[in-house]
C-alpha positions as CSV (number, residue, x, y, z in Angstrom):
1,X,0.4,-8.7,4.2
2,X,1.7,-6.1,2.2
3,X,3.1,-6.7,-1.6
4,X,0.8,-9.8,-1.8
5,X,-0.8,-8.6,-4.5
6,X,2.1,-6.6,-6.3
7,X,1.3,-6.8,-10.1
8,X,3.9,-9.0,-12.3
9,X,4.0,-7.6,-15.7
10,X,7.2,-7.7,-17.4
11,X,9.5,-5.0,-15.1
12,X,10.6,-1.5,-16.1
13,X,13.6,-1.0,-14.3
14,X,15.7,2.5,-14.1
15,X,19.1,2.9,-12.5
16,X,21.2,5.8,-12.3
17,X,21.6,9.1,-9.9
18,X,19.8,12.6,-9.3
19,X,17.5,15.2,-10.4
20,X,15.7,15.2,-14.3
21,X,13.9,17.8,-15.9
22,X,10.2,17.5,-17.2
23,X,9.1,15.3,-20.1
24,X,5.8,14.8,-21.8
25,X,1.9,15.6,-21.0
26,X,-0.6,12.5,-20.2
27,X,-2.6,12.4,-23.4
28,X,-6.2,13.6,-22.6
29,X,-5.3,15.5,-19.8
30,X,-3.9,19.0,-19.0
31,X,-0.7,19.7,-18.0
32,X,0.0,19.3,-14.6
33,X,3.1,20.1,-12.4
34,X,6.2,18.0,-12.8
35,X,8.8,16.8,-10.7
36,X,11.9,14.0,-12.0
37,X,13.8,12.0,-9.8
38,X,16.7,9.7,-10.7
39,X,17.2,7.0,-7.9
40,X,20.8,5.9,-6.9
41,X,19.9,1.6,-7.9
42,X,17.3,-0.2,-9.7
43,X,13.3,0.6,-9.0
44,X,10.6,-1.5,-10.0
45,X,7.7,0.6,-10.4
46,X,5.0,-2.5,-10.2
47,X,7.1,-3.8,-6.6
48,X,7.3,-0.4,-5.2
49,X,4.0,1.0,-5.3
50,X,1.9,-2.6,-5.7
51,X,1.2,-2.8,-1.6
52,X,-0.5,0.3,-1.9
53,X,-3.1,-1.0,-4.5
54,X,-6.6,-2.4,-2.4
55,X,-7.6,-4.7,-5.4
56,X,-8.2,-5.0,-8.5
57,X,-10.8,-2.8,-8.6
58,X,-8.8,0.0,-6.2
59,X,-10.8,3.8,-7.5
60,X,-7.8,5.3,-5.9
61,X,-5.2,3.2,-7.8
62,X,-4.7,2.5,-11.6
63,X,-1.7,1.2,-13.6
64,X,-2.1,1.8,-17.3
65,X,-0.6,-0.3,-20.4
66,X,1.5,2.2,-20.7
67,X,3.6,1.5,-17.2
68,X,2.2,4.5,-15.6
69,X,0.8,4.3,-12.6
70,X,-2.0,7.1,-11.2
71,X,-2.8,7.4,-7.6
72,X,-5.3,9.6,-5.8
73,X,-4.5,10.8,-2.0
74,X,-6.1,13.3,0.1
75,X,-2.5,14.5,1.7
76,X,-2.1,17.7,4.4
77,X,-2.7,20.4,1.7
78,X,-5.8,18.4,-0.1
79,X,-7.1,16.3,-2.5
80,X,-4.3,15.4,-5.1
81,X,-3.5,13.2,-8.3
82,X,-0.1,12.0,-9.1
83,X,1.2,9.8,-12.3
84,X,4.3,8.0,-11.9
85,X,5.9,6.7,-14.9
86,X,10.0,5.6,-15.9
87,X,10.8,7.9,-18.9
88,X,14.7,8.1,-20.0
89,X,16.3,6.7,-16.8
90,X,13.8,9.0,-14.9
91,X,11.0,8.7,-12.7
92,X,8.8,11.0,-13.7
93,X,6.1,12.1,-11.5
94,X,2.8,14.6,-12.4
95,X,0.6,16.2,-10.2
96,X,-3.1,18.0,-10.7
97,X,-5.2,19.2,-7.3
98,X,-4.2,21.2,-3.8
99,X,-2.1,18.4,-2.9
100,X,-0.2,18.0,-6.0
101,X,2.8,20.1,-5.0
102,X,2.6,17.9,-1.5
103,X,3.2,14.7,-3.8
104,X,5.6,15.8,-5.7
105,X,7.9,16.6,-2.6
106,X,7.2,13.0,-1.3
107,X,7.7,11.7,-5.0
108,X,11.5,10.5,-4.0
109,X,9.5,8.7,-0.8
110,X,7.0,7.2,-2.2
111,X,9.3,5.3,-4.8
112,X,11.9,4.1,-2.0
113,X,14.3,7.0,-1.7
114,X,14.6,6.7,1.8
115,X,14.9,3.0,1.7
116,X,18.1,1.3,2.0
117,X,18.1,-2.2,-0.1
118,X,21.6,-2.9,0.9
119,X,21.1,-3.3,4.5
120,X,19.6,-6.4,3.8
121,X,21.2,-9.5,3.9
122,X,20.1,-13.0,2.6
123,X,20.7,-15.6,5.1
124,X,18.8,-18.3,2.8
125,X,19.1,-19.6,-0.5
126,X,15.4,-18.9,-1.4
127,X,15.6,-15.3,-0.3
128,X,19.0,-14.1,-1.6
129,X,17.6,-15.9,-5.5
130,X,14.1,-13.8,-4.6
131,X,16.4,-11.1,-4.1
132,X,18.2,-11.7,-7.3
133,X,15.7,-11.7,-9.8
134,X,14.1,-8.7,-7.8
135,X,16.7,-6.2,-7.4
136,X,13.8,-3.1,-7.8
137,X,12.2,-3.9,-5.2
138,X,12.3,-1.1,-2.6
139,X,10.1,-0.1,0.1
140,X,7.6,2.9,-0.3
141,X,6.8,5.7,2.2
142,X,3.8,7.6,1.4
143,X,4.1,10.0,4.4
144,X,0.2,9.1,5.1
145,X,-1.3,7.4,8.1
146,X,-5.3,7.4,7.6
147,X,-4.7,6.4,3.5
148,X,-3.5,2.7,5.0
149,X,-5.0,2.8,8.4
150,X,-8.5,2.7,7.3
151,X,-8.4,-0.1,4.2
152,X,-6.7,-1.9,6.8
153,X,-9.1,-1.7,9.2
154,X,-11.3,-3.2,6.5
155,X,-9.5,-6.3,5.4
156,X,-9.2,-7.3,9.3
157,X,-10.7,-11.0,10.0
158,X,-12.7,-11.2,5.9
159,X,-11.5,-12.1,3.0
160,X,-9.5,-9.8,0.6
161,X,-12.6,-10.1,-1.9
162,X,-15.0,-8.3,0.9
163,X,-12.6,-5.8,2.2
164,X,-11.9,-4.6,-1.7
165,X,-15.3,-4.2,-2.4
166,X,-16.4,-2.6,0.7
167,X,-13.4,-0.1,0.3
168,X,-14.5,0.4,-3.5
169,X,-17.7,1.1,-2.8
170,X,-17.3,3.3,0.5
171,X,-15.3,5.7,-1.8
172,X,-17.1,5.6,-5.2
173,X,-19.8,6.4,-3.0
174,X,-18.5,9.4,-0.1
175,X,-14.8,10.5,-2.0
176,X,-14.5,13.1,-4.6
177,X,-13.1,13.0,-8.1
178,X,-9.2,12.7,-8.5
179,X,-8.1,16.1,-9.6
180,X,-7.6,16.0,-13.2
181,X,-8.4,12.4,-13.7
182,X,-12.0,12.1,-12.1
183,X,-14.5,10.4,-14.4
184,X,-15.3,13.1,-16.2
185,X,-11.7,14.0,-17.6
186,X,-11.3,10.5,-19.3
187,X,-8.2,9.9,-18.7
188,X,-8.4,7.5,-16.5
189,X,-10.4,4.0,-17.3
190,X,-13.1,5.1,-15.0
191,X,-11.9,7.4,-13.2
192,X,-10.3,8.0,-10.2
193,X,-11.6,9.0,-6.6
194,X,-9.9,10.6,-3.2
195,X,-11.0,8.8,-0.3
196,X,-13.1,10.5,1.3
197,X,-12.0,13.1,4.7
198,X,-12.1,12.2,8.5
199,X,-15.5,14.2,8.9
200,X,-17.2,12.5,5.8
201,X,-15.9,9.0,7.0
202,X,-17.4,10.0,10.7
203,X,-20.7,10.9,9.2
204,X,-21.4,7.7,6.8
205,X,-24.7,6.1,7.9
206,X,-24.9,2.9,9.4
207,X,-26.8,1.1,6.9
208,X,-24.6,2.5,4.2
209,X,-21.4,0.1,6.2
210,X,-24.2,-2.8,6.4
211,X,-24.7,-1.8,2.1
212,X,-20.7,-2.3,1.8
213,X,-20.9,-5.4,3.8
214,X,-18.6,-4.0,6.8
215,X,-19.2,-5.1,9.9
216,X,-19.8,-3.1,13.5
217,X,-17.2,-3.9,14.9
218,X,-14.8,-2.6,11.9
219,X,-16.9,0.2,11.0
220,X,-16.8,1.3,15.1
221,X,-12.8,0.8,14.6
222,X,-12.8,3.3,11.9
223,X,-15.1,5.9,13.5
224,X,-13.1,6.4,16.9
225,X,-9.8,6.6,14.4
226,X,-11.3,8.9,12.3
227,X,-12.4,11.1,15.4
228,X,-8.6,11.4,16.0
229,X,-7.3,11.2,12.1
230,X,-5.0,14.5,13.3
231,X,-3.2,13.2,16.1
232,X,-2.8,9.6,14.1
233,X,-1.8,11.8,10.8
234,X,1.0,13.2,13.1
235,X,2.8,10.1,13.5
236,X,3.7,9.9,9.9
237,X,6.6,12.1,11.5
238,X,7.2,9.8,14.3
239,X,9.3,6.3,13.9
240,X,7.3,3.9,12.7
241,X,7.5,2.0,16.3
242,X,6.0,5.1,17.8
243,X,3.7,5.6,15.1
244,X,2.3,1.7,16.0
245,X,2.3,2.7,19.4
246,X,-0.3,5.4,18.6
247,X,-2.6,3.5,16.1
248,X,-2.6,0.7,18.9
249,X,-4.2,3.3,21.4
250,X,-7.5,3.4,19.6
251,X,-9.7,0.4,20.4
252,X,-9.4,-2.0,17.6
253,X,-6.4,-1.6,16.1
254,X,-3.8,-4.1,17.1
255,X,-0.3,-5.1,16.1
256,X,-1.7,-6.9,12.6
257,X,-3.3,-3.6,11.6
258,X,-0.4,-1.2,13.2
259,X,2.0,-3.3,10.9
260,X,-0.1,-3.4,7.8
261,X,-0.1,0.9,7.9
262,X,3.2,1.3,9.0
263,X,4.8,-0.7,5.7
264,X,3.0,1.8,3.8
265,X,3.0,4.9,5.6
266,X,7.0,4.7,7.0
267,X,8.0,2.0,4.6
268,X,9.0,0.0,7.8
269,X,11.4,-2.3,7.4
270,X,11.5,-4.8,10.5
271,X,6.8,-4.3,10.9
272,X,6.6,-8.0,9.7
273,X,2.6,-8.6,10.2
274,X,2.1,-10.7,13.3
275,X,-1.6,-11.8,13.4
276,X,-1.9,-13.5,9.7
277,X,-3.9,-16.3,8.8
278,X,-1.5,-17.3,5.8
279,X,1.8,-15.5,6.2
280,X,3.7,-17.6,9.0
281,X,2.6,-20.9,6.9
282,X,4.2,-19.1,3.9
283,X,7.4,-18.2,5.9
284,X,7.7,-21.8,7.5
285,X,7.4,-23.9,4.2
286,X,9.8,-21.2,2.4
287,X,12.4,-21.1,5.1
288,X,11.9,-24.9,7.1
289,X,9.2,-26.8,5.3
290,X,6.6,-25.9,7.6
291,X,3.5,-25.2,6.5
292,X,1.9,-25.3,9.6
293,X,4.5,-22.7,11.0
294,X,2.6,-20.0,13.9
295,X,3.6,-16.8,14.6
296,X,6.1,-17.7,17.4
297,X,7.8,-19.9,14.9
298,X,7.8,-17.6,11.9
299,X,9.1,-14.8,14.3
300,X,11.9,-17.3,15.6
301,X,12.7,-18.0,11.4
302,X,12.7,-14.3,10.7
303,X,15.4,-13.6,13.7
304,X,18.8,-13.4,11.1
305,X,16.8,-10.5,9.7
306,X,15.9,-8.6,12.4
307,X,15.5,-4.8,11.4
308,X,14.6,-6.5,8.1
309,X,12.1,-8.9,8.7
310,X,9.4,-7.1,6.3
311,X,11.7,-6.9,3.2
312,X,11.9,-10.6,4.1
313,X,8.9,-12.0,4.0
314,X,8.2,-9.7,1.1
315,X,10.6,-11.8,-1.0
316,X,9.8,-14.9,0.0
317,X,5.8,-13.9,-1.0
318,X,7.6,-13.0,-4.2
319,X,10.2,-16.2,-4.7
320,X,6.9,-18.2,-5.3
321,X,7.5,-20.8,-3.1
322,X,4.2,-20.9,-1.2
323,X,2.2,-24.4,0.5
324,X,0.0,-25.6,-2.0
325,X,-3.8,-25.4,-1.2
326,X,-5.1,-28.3,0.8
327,X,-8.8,-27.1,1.1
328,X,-11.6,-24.7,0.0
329,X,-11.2,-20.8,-0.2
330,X,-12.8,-19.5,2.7
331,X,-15.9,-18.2,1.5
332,X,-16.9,-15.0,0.5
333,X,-19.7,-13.4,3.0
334,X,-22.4,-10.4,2.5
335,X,-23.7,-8.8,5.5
336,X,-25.2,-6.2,3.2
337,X,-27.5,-8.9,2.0
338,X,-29.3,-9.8,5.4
């Protein structure tokens, strides 16, 4: 479910109105081109762009002491690196690689431009304090399909722990060095890494998915998308309803996996994930005191929000007011190890 794992550090929040000018250089690495945006209401830059972070151990995702955060895509016009940071009231955004001028443009995007905060409203007490203490919280739209299809696609039916490290080590080992802030620049803790294209995904060995501990019947999933990466790229123009209707063509993607893109790609709204093991527990016990709540019921709780029902149950993942554990973790299993 997306913004589970959205870091807490103490918030940065900027408020204000338009367009900036540039500011500094990231020490250690050359300049790169530079784009500042002002949004019209408070951003959180640790809410907005948390969803889009696959663990703590992410190669394409790093946020700094310094409250930047550094992301690696492979967009339309190629491999790109982009540094978001809040400077003066501005969000300032740097670019290195062929698809750093593509980032830039989505810059606005990506920190919840094209969301609209205030067409939520709280129709319980828990969600409208969530709400409260959270006012950046604002939905990104990265503009990119395969970036959250395919982690997706690995997190279905393991535990977080597996997917994270099969997606860290399926693009340490086939991605590319982030433009600009690969390993050998420094900039970066370790560096960062592009995931890699459709044709590389399509041509990783079997036994190198058995290595990362995915499965065949995920790893088959993410061959027959890959073989159609250009006609699922395209729905990043779509609505995000027709772009789930696409992803939900190829064999193995269903409405849990169309949902978990779609907040990312589209910044969806109303794609609450159906399918969970945890969140309708989560959404019963916060809204009913039901922790044994199913997806019917957590549908029927999420109804006063309908066309918001994502924004909802990401606040109530953030008011903190989750079951307590009444067993054992699920445990943690290596294929790669048979």
């Amino acid at each position: 479910m997306a913004g589970r794992f959205a870091p807490r550090p103490a918030r940065a929040v900027v408020r204000g109105g338009d367009a900036g000018v540039p500011g500094g250089v990231a020490r250690g690495a050359r300049a790169g081109r530079v784009r500042t945006w002002v949004p019209g209401g408070p951003v959180d830059l640790g809410l907005v762009l948390g969803p889009l972070r696959r663990g703590p151990g992410d190669p394409t995702f790093r946020a700094l002491p310094d409250g930047s955060v550094w992301r690696a895509s492979r967009t339309p016009c190629g491999a790109g690196t982009l540094r978001v940071s809040l400077r003066d009231g501005l969000v300032r955004g740097e670019a290195w690689g062929p698809g750093g001028e593509w980032l830039l443009e989505q810059l606005p995007e990506l920190m919840g431009g094209a969301d609209d905060p205030s067409a939520f409203v709280p129709r319980h007490r828990v969600v409208a304090m969530a709400r409260h203490r959270r006012p950046g919280l604002r939905l990104t739209r990265t503009g990119l399909v395969m970036e959250s299809l395919i982690p997706s696609i690995l997190e279905q039916k393991v535990t977080t722990v597996e997917a994270y490290r099969a997606w860290r080590l399926l693009v340490r080992r086939f991605g590319e060095p982030a433009p600009g802030a690969g390993p050998a620049a420094g900039v970066v803790p370790g560096g960062l890494w592009v995931m890699p294209d459709a044709r590389t995904w399509a041509l990783i060995p079997s036994w190198e998915w058995h290595r990362a501990g995915v499965d065949d019947k995920r790893a088959s999933t993410i061959l027959r998308a890959v073989r159609v990466a250009a006609r699922l790229e395209q729905g990043a123009g779509m609505s995000a309803g027709q772009a789930r209707g696409r992803l939900e063509v190829v064999p193995g993607v269903g409405a849990w996996t169309s949902a978990e893109t779609v907040q990312r790609s589209h910044g969806a709204a109303d794609a609450v994930t159906v399918g969970d093991l945890h969140l309708p527990g989560i959404v019963g016990f916060a809204l009913a005191g039901d922790r044994y709540a199913d997806d019917a019921e957590m549908l029927r709780l999420l109804e006063p929000y309908a066309g918001q029902r994502h924004r909802a149950a990401r606040l109530i993942l953030l008011s903190g007011r989750v079951p307590g554990r009444r067993g054992p973790r699920m445990p943690v299993g290596d294929i790669g190890g048979l």
